[in-house]
Structures are given as structure tokens and as C-alpha cells.
N, C-alpha and C positions, 0 to 999 in steps of 0.2 A: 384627218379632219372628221369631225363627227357632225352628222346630215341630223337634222331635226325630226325626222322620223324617230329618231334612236332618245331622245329625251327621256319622253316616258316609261322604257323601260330601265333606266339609268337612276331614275326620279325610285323608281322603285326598288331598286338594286340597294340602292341609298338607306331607303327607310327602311328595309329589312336588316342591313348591319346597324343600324341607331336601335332596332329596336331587339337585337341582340347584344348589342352594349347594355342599354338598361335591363334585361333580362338577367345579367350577369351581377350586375350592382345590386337586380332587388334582391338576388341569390344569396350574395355579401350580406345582405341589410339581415337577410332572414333568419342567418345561421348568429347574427347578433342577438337577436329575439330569443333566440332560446331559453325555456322558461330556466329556473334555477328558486334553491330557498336559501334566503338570509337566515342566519342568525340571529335566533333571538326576535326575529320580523315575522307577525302572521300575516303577509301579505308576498307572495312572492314576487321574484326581480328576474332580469334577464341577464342573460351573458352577454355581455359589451366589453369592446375593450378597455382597457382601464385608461388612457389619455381622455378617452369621450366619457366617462364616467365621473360628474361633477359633485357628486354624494363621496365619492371615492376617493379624490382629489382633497375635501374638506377631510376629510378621516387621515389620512398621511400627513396634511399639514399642519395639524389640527395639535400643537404641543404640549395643550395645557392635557392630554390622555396621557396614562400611565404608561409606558412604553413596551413593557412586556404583554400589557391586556392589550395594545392595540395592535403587535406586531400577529398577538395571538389570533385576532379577530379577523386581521387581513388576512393570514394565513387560511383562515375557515370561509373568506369569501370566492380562492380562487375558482374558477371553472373552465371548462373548451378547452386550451392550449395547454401542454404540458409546460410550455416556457413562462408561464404567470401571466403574461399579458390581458389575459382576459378575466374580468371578473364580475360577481353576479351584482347586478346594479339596479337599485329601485327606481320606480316611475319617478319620483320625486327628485328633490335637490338632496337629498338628506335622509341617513340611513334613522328610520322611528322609530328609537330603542327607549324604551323606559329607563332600563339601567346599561350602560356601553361594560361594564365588566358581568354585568348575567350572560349576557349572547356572547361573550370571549370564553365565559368556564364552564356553562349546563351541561349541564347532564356527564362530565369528565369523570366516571369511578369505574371502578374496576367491574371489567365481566366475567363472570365465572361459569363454565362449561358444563358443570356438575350437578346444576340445578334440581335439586329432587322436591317430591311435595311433603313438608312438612321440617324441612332443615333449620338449621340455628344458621342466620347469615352472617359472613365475616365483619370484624369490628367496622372496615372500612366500606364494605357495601352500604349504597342506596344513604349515603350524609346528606340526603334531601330529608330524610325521612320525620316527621313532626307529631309527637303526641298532644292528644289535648284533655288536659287535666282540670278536673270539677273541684270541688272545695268542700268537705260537706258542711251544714250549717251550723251543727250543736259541735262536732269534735272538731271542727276546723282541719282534717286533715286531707290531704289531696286524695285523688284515687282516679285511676285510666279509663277514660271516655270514649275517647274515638282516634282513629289514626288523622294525618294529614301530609301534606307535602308542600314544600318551601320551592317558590319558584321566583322569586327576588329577594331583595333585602327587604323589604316591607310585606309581603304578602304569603300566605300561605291557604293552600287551596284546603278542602275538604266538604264533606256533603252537607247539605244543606238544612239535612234532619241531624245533625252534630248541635246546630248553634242557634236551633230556633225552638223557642219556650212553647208547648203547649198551650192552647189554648187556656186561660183562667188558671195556669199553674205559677201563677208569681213568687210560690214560695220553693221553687225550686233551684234545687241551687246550680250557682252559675260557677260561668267557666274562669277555671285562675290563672289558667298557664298555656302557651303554648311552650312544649320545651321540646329543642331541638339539644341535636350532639348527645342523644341517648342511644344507648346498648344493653346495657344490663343495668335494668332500676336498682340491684342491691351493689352496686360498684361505681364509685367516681373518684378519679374519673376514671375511666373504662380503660381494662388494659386485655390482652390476649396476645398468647406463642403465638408465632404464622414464622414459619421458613428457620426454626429456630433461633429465633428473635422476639421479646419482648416487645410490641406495637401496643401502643398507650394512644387515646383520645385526648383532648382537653376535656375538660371540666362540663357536665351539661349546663344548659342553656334555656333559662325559664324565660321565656317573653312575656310580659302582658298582654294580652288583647286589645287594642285601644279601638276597633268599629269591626263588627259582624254584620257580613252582605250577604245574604241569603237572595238568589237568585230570583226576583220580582214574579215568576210564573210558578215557581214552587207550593204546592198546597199540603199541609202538615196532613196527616190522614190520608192521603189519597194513598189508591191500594196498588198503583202505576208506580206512584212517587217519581213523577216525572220532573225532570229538572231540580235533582236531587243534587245543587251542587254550588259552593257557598264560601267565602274570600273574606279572610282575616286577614287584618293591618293590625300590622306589630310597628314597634322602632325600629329603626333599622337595625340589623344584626352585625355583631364584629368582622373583621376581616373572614372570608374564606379559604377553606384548608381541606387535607384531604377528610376532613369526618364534618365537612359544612359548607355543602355544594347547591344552586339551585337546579333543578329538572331543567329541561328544554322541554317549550310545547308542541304542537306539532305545528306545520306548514298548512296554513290556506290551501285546501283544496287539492293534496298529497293523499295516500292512504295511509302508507309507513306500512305495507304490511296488512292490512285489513284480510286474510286468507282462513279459511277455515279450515282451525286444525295448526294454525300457524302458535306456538311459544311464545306466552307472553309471562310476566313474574306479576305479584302480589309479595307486599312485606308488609310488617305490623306484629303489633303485641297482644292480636285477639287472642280470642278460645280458642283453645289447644290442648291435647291430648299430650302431647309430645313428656310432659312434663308430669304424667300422670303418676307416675312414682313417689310422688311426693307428698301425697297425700291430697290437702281440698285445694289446688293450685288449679285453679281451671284458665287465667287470664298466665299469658307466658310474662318470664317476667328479663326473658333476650328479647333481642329483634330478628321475628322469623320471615322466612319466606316461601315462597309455592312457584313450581312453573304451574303452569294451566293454559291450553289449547283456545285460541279463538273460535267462536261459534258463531255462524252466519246470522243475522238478525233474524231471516222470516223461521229458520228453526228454530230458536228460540223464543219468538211471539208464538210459535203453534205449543210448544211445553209450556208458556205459562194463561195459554188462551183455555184451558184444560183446567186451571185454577182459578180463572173469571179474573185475571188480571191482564189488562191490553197496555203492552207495551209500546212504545213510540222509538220513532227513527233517532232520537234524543239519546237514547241508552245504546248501549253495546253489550252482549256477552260473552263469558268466558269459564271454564271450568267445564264440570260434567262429568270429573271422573270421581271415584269411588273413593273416599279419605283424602280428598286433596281440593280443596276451596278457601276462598275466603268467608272469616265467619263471624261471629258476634264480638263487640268491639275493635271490627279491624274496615267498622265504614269510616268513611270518611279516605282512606287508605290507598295508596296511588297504583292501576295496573300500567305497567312500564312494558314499552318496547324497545330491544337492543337495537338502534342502527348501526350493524356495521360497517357500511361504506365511511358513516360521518364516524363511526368508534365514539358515539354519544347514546345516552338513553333518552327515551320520546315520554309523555304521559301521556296513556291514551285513555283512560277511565279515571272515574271516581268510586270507588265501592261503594253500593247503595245497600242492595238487598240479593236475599235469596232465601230460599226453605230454610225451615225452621233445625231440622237436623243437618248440618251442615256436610259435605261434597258425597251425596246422594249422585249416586249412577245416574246422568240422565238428564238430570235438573242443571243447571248451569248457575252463575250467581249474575247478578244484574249491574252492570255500571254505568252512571252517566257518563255522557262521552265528551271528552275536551275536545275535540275538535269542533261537534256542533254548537258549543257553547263558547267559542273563541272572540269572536264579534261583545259578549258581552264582560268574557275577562278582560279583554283589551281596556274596552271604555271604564270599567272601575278603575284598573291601576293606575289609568292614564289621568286618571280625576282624583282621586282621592289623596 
């Protein structure tokens, strides 16, 4: 028989086990929250299970997708469980992809271990990679401007001093091409031995330019060249293949790596030595590459504070070692990080600027940085 003195501590017996049940749930709820990044998504998502995941749910049933891109993209959403159950799932109803096959194949090419400064890159390395070619006025013949990078079927990034005219220079000539699916401008289409096999490219790929977005804060002249970084709309491009892949960007609020001293790659068809044999060949006429070291930003504002140039939290740098930088004609030119956990490449720069003699001990070269300019890639593509 239990006497009414005893109540209240019963009363309380009570709500300490209620309030280790919900203790336990919120415990559950929280290991659901775990942050995660989508693919292809600048906004990150959580780890949920996938039955309560209603973005998830449209994507699996969803038949009018190509079924390999999207078994591919499911595949890149798991997370938490090794059993699949869990997967990374945005705030929303609906996963906000520009393109549903960019976030299923970015950044997918081959990595290569060997990376030295100053190499010829294999035919199949970096199929993101984008020249952009000028027209001259009297001979009409093309000739190499700036590098660039393909991160959808319509779009392709590069600096923002690439595609905006001088002040009062109207007769300058304009841009004719962007061409992708290049390797060697005297071969098409592009073929190279690898593993004693013959590996052949398709044919290159001139796009038009149909609208140049030069980043709205960008000011031609300035000695910073801050928000050097600037999104051309092409048609859409053909199917993709291993020599015509888009990049991946990076994740909202991730670093991918930001470590000083950490490996990152530069490729492009700038000035080059490499080819010095040859007589007046100063522009290469492969597609080369560089590793180069991350440099912490406040070391880097203090090297180019020395040169009356103030750098902003906007850019990133990279390089500083002796013969090894990015260099003239190779702005506009993508610096990429390897993630290995995803076995994808990141873009994490735009090649902007750097001294005039290029990979000067010391000096580092300057890039805009895709991440802080994410917010404003998002809203062009998503518009235009």
C-alpha cells in the first residue's frame, strides 16, 4: 500500500526517467543533424535517415532521371551508416541542383601522384580545363588569352580581368572562343601512348560566348584586383566523357584543406620555359601543370604589403617556390584540390595575379577564391 507521504518522491522518480527518455531521443535527433555536403549543392545538408528524407525520396522516384546519373549521385549522397540507410539531406523538400548530372560527375579524372612544377599533363588530366581565345582584327586569326574552367554545361569560370574591355578601348579585340577538349593546339584530335596504348581525345570544342559576367565589385585597374573573377555562358556542351568533365565547387563553409604548405595543382597553356628549346615558343602549346604549396593569407598580405598592394580575405595564395608558379596567360586558370575521401577535385582559386618574373622564391601568385565568391556564382547560374 503506498501512504501519501511517498507521492512526491514517486512524482519525482517519474520525471527524472521522462526526462531521460527525451534525453535519449534528443541524442537520436542529434546524431541525425550531422552536418554533411551535397553534391553539386553550396549549401550543406544533414545526415538523416533516408525513409525521413523527402528530397530523397523525390530523387529515387523521380524516373524521368537518367538512371546511371542518378544511381551515381545517390551513391555520393550516402553518409553515418555503413548499411546506406542514412543519407545527407538538405533543409528543403528538394535537392538545388542547377544541373542533376554536374553533382553525379565533377570533378571525376584521374589523380596523379607525380605532380612536379613544370610537367606536360596527361591527355586525360583536368577535361574541365577551358582556353579562351581572342580573334585578332586585321588577320582574323585566333590566338591564347586566358585559361578557364567548365563547371556546368553552360558555364565556365575565369578571372574577371580575361573578359572585361579597358576602359575606352573599343577597338580591342574580342573574345571568339571558348574551346574546351584541348591538349595540344598542333594535334586534333589529340592522341598520346599511356600504359602502351594509343588514348585519343575527341575532336576540340569551340564554344561561342553568348553573355560575359564580370563579377559587379571587380574594378579594372585596381592594384588588389580584388574580386578578379568572372562566368561565361556558352550553349550547352555535348555529352560528357573522360576528356569533358565539369569541376566540383566547394561546400558552404568547409575548408577542403585550406593548410599551409598543403598541395594544390595549377594547369594551363601560359608562359613557359619548359619548351625553350624550340626557339621563340614562350606560350606552351600542351596543357601543363604545377603542384604549389598553400600559403596562409596574413603571410601573404604581409609579401605583398611590401609592394603597396592590400590584399583581401577574397583571394587566396599559393606558390613561392623557385621555377614553379602560375604565370602569364595562365589567369583566368583553375587552382584545384584533390579530395580524397570524395576521390573528386575541388576548385579552390581563380588565377589572378602575381610578380612580374614569375615563381620568384618568396613571392607567391594571388587567386580569387571560389569559396568566397560562391553566394554570387550560385545566383548568375541559377538566372541566367
Amino acid at each position: 500500500m503506498i501512504v501519501p507521504e511517498t507521492l512526491p518522491l514517486l512524482t519525482l522518480i517519474m520525471m527524472l526517467l521522462l526526462v531521460s527518455v527525451d534525453s535519449r531521443v534528443l541524442n537520436k535527433d542529434s546524431l541525425e543533424r550531422i552536418s554533411c555536403d551535397i553534391p553539386g549543392q553550396l549549401k550543406a545538408g544533414h545526415c538523416t535517415a533516408d525513409r525521413k528524407c523527402v528530397a530523397y525520396q523525390k530523387i529515387v522516384n523521380d524516373s524521368a532521371l537518367n538512371l546511371i546519373e542518378r544511381e551515381d549521385f545517390i551513391q555520393r549522397l550516402q553518409c553515418g551508416r555503413y548499411d546506406g540507410s542514412e543519407v545527407c539531406c538538405p533543409d528543403s523538400d528538394r535537392y538545388q541542383l542547377g544541373d542533376y548530372e554536374d553533382a553525379a560527375v565533377c570533378g571525376q579524372a584521374a589523380y596523379s601522384f607525380r605532380i612536379r612544377g613544370g610537367t606536360i599533363a596527361d591527355i586525360d588530366e583536368f577535361p574541365w580545363m577551358a582556353m579562351l581565345l581572342k580573334q585578332q582584327r586585321k588577320t582574323r586569326s585566333l590566338y591564347y588569352h586566358c585559361g578557364g574552367v567548365l563547371i556546368g554545361r553552360r558555364f565556365v569560370l575565369t578571372a574577371a580581368h580575361c573578359i572585361v574591355q579597358k576602359t575606352g578601348e573599343s577597338k580591342q579585340d574580342q573574345l571568339k572562343y571558348v574551346r574546351l577538349r584541348e591538349y595540344d593546339v598542333y594535334q586534333d584530335p589529340d592522341c598520346m601512348v599511356q600504359g602502351g596504348f594509343m588514348d585519343c581525345s575527341e575532336e576540340k570544342l569551340d564554344m561561342k560566348p553568348r553573355k560575359l559576367m564580370a563579377h559587379p565589385e571587380y574594378k579594372y585597374g585596381s592594384s588588389s584586383r580584388n574580386h578578379d573573377i568572372g562566368i561565361i555562358q556558352i550553349d550547352p556542351v555535348p555529352a560528357y566523357s573522360d576528356f569533358l568533365l565539369p569541376i566540383c565547387l566547394p561546400v558552404e563553409g568547409s575548408d577542403h584543406g585550406d593548410r599551409r604548405g598543403r598541395l594544390y595543382n595549377v594547369a594551363g597553356w601560359g608562359k613557359t620555359d619548359f619548351f625553350s628549346d624550340m626557339g621563340s615558343i614562350s606560350w606552351s602549346p600542351v596543357k601543363m601543370k604545377v603542384g604549389l604549396p598553400f600559403v596562409g593569407w596574413e603571410v601573404c598580405k604581409d609579401v605583398y604589403k611590401l609592394m603597396n598592394v592590400e590584399l583581401q580575405r577574397t583571394q587566396i595564395c599559393a606558390g613561392g617556390r623557385k621555377a614553379m608558379d602560375a604565370c602569364a596567360g595562365d589567369s583566368g586558370s583553375p587552382l584545384m584540390h584533390f579530395d580524397r575521401n570524395k576521390a573528386v577535385w575541388v576548385l579552390k582559386g581563380i588565377a589572378s595575379f602575381g610578380v612580374k618574373d614569375c615563381g620568384k622564391e618568396g613571392v607567391p601568385g594571388v587567386y580569387t577564391s571560389v569559396k568566397e565568391h560562391l553566394t554570387w556564382i550560385k545566383d548568375v547560374t541559377s538566372h541566367a
